[in-house]
C-alpha positions as CSV (number, residue, x, y, z in Angstrom):
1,X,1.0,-27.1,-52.8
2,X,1.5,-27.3,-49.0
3,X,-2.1,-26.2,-48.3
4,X,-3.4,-28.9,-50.8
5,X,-1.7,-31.7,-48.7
6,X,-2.6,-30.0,-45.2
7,X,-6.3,-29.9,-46.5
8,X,-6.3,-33.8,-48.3
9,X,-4.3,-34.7,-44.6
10,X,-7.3,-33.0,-42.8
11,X,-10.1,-34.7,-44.7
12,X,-8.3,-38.3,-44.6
13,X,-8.3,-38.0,-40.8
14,X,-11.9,-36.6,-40.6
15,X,-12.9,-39.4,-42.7
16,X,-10.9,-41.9,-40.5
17,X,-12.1,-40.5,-37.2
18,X,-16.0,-40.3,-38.7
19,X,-15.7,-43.8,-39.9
20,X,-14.4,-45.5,-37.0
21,X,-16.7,-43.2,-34.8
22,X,-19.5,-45.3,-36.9
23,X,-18.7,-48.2,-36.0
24,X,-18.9,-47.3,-32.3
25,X,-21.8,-50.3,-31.3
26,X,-25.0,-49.8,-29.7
27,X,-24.9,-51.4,-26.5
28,X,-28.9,-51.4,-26.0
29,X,-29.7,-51.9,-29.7
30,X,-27.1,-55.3,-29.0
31,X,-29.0,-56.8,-26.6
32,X,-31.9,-56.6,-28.7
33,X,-29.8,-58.1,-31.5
34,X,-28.5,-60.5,-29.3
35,X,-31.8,-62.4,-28.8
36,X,-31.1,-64.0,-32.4
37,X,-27.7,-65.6,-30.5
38,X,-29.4,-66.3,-26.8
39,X,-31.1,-68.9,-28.3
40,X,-28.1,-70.9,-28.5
41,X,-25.4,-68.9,-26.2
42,X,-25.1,-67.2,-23.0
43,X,-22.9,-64.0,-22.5
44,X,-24.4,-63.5,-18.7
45,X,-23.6,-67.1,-17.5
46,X,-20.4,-69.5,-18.0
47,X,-22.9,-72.2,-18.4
48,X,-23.1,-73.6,-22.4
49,X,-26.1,-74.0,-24.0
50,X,-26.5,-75.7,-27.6
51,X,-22.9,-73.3,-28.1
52,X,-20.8,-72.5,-25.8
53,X,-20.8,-69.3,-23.8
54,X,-19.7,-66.2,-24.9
55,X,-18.9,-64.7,-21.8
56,X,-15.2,-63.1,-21.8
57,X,-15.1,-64.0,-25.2
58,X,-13.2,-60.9,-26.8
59,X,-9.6,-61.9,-26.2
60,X,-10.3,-65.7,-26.4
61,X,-8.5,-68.2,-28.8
62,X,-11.9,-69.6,-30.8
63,X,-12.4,-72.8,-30.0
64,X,-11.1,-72.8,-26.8
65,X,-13.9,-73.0,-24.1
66,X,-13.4,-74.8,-21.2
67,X,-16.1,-77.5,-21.2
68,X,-17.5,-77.0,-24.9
69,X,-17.0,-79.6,-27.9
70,X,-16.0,-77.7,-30.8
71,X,-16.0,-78.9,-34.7
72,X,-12.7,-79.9,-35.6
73,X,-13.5,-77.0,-38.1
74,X,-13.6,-74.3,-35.5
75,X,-10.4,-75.5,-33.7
76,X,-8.5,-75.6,-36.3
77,X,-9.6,-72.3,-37.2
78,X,-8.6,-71.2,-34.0
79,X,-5.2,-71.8,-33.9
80,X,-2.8,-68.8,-33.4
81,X,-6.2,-66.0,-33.7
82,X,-7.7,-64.2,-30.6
83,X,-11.6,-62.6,-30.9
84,X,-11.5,-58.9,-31.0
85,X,-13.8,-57.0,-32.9
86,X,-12.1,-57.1,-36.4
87,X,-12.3,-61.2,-36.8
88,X,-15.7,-61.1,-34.9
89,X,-17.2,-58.6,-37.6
90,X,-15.9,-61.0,-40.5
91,X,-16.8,-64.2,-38.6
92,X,-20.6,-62.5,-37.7
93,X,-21.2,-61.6,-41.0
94,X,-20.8,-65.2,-42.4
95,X,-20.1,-67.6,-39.3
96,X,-20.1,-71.0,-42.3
97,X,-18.6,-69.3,-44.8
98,X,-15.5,-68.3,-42.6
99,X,-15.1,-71.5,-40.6
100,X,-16.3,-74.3,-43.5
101,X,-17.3,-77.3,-41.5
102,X,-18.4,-75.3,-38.3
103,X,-21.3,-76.7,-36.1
104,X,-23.0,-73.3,-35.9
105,X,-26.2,-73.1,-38.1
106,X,-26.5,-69.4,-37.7
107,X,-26.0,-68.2,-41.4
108,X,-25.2,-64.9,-39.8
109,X,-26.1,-61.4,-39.4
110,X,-26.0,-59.0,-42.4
111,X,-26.5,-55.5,-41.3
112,X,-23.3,-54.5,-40.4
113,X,-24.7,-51.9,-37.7
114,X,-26.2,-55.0,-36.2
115,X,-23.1,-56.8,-35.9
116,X,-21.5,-53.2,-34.5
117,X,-24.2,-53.6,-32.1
118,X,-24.2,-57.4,-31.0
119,X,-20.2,-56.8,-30.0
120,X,-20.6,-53.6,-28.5
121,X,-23.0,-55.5,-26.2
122,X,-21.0,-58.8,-25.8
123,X,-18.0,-56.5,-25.1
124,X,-20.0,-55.5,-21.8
125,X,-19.2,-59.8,-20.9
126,X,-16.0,-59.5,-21.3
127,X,-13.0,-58.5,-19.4
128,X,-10.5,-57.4,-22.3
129,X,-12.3,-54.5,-23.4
């Protein structure tokens, strides 16, 4: 019996480790990604654009930048949550579904290796890596 839970242990934390290996981001593959999101934000400058920039954003309240008007929708939203990778994965995936009433068009991005990807490169912007 021991060995049969040492060996189910083992393969749970192999499974663990393997899956959150995979969702390691591309960094390169990001930037590339990103391209659908420069249109409308900047992760290199502070400077908004249509949307406001997403420099330093991983550790941000949402709807919090300095000098950008947000929906009422995305403030709200914002209130007591921080970006990290968890609620920017969710929010990626489906940007209007998450936040109904948000001013952001974007229906979102569905590959979730591509939204690995676009926050392993936005992560490079930021300072709370």
């Amino acid at each position: 019996m021991s060995r049969i839970l040492t060996a189910a242990c083992t393969t749970a934390m192999l499974l663990i480790c393997s899956t959150a290996f995979a969702q390691e981001g591309d960094v390169a593959a990001g930037e590339i990604v990103f391209k659908k999101c420069g249109v409308c934000h900047n992760v290199d400058s502070d400077k908004a654009k249509v949307g406001p920039s997403l420099q330093g954003v991983i550790g941000r309240q949402p709807g919090t930048k300095e000098g950008f008007k947000y929906s009422k929708a995305m403030t709200d939203f914002g209130a007591g949550k921080t970006w990290d990778e968890a609620l920017l994965t969710t929010y990626l995936a489906d940007p209007r579904g998450v936040v109904k009433g948000t001013k952001m068009a974007f229906a979102g991005l569905k590959d979730p290796k591509d939204i690995a990807n676009v926050i392993a490169y936005v992560k490079t912007f930021s300072t709370a890596q």
